[in-house]
N, C-alpha and C positions, 0 to 999 in steps of 0.2 A: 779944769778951767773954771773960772769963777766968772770971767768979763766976756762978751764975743765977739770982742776983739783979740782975742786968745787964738781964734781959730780962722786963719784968712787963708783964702784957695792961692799959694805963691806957687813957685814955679819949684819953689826949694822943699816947699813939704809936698809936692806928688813926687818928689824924686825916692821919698821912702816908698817900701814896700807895705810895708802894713800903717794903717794910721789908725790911732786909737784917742776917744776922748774919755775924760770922767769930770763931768759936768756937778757942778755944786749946787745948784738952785734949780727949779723946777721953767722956771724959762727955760735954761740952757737945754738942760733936758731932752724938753719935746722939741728945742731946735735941733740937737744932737740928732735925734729920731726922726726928725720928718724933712731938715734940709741938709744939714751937713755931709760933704764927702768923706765919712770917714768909714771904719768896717768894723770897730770893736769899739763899742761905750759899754766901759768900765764902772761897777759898781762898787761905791765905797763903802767898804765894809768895819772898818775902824774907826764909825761914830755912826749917830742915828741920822740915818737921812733925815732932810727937814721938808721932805714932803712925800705926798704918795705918787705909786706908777698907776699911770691911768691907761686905761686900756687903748685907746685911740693913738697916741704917740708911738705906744710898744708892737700894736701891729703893725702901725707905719714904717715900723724900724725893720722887724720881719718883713715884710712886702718886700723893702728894698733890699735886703738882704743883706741887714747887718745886725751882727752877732750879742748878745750882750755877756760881759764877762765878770764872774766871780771869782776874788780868792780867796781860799779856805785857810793860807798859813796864819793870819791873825788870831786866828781862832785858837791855835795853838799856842801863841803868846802868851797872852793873856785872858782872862775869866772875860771880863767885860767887854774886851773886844769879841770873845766868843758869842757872847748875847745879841752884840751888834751882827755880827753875822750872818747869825742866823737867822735873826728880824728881819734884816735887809734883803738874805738871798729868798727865805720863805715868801715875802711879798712881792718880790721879782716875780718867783714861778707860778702864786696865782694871778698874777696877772699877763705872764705870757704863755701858760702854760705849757712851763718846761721847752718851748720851742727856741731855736738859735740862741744856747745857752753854752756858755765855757766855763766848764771849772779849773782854774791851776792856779798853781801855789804862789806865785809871787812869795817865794823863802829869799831871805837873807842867809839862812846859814841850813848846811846841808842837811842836818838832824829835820826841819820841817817838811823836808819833801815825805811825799806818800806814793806808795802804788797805783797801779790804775785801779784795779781793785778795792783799797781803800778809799779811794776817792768815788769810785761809785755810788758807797757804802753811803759816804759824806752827804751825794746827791739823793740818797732819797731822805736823808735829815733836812736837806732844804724843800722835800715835798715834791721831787722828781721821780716819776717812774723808771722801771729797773732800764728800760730800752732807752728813754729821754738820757736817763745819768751815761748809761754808754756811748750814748750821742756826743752827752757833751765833754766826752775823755779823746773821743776820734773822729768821727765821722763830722761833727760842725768844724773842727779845726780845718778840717781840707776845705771848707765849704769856703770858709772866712777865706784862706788862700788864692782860694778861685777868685772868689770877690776882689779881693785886692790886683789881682790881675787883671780883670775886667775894669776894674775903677782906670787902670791903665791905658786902656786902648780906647779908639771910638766905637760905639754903639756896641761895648764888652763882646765884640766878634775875637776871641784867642783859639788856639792852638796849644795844647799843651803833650807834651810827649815826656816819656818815661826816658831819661838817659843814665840807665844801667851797665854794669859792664860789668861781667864776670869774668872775674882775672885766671877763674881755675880752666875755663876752658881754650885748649889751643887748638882750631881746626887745620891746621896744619897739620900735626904732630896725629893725629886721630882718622882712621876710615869716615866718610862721608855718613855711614850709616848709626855713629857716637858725637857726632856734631853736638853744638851745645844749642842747635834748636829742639834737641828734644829734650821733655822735660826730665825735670833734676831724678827723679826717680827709675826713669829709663835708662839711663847714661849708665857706663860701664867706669866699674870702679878700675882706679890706674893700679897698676901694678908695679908695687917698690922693687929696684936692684938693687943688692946686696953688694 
């Protein structure tokens, strides 16, 4: 978004799930940070930002608990995007250090995807520690999730429940005592007829 009238509370963008901005100018920015309803502001990484992240907007963003997001595949493009990259995410993490931070690929084409693994690897070239980079491969994903579900409801009071279904187990066909309440390692292997 470049103007802030880019960004207005309709009825049609809270019907998404996730909102996310990437703010061009440093207004936008700390607007992004300290008023907007959104849950991921997006760091461009494919030119030099034209300003710095100052500390005050980026905790403000954390406090309210929303994420900020890096991708690494530009990096693989090209050299000078790679530069930009990693000026941009570097100065991200000291100034938030390392906190509500995403790293993912944004690939256009499959050869730039990477491991979790690699991508760790990526997060401490941006100056993230080895727990922060794992952070930001899993654990802020679900967070941003939550967030966005709460941005949904009033006063973010939700309910969220796990709807799994294991298709291997049939309590019918099974004694009570091989249920599939118990866990996976307990359970009695079925046995093939020939």
């Amino acid at each position: 978004m470049s103007d802030p009238s880019h960004f207005r509370n309709t009825p049609e963008l809270q019907a998404f799930d996730l909102l996310a901005v990437q703010p061009t100018t440093e207004k936008l920015f700390h607007t992004a940070c300290m008023v907007y309803d959104a849950d991921i502001i997006c760091v461009s990484v494919t030119e030099k930002l034209p300003f710095f992240f100052k500390r005050a907007p980026v905790n403000g963003a954390i406090d309210r608990g929303v994420a900020f997001e890096v991708s690494y595949s530009a990096a693989i493009r090209d050299a000078t995007m790679r530069r930009y990259t990693i000026a941009n995410a570097v100065s991200l993490m000291e100034t938030c250090k390392g906190k509500n931070v995403i790293l993912s690929s944004a690939a256009e084409q499959p050869l730039e995807l990477r491991g979790p693994h690699d991508i760790t690897n990526l997060g401490s070239l941006f100056g993230l520690s080895d727990g922060d980079a794992k952070e930001a491969v899993s654990s802020t994903c679900r967070s941003v999730v939550l967030h966005a579900e709460t941005r949904k409801t009033a006063s973010g009071i939700i309910s969220t429940m796990k709807n799994r279904r294991d298709w291997s187990c049939q309590p019918e066909a099974e004694p009570a005592s091989e249920r599939c309440d118990a866990p996976t390692a307990k359970r009695a292997r079925p046995h093939l007829a020939e």
